[in-house]
C-alpha distance (Angstrom), angle and dihedral (degrees) to the residues before:
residue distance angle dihedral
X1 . . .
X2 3.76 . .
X3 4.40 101.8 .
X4 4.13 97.5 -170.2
X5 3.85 129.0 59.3
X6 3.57 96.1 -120.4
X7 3.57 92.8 62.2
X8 3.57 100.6 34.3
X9 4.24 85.6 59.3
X10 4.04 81.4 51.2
X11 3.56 89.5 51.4
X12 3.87 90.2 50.1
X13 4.01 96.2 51.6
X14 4.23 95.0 45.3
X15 3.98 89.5 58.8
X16 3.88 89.7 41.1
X17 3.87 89.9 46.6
X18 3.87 93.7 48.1
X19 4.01 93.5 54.4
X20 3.42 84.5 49.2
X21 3.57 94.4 58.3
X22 3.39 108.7 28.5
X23 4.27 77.4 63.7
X24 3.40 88.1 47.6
X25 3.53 94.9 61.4
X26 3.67 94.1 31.1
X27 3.79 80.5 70.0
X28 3.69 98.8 46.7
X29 3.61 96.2 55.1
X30 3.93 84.3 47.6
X31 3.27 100.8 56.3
X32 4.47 97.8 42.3
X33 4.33 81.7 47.7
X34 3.76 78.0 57.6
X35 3.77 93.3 47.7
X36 3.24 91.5 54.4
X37 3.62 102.7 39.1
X38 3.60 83.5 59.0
X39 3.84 91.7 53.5
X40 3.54 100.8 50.3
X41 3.82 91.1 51.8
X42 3.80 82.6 56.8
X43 3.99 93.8 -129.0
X44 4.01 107.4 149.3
X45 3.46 92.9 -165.7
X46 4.05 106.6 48.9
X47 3.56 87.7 41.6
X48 4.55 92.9 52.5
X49 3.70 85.6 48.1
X50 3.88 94.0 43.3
X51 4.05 93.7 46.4
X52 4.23 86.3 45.9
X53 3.68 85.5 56.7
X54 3.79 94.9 40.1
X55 3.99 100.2 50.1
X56 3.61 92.8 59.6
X57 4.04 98.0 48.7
X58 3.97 84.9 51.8
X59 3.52 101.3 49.3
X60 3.75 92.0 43.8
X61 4.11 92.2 50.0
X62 4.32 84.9 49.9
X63 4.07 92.1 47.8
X64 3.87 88.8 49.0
X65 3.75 91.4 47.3
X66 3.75 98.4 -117.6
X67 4.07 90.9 117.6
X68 3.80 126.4 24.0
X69 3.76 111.8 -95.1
X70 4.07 90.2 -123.9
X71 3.87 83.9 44.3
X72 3.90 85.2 65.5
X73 3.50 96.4 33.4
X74 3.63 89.2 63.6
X75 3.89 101.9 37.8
X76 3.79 81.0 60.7
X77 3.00 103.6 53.4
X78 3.70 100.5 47.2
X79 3.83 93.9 49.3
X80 3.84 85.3 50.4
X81 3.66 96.7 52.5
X82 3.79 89.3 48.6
X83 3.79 92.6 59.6
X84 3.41 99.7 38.6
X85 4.03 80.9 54.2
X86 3.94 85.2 67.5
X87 3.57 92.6 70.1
């Protein structure tokens, strides 16, 4: 248990910065189930519209640290390979 007020305040921000990204990734994993939900039911258009919304959300988590940047990099480019595949 933290004793001094500096570390009691640090104390306060780690628990309110893991909810916030525990929900953050909460809604990345979401969003690429959606992707691919999308893709298996073979719908071109539901699954463009779900990667444009998808794309964003990852590379925003990987500049903010919360996922690797290559982590991204390569989420993306699997989900955009299995869209394009729809064609």
């Amino acid at each position: 248990m933290a004793t001094h007020k500096s570390a009691e305040k640090r104390d306060r921000q780690s628990k309110v910065r893991r909810e916030r990204n525990i929900a953050a990734k909460s809604a990345i994993k979401t969003r690429v189930k959606s992707v691919l939900a999308a893709v298996e039911s073979k719908n071109k258009e539901n699954s463009v519209n779900a990667l444009k919304t998808t794309i964003p959300s990852l590379a925003k988590a990987a500049s903010k640290g919360l996922i690797h940047k290559k982590n991204a990099s390569r989420k993306i480019s699997r989900l955009t390979r299995k869209v394009n595949a729809l064609q």
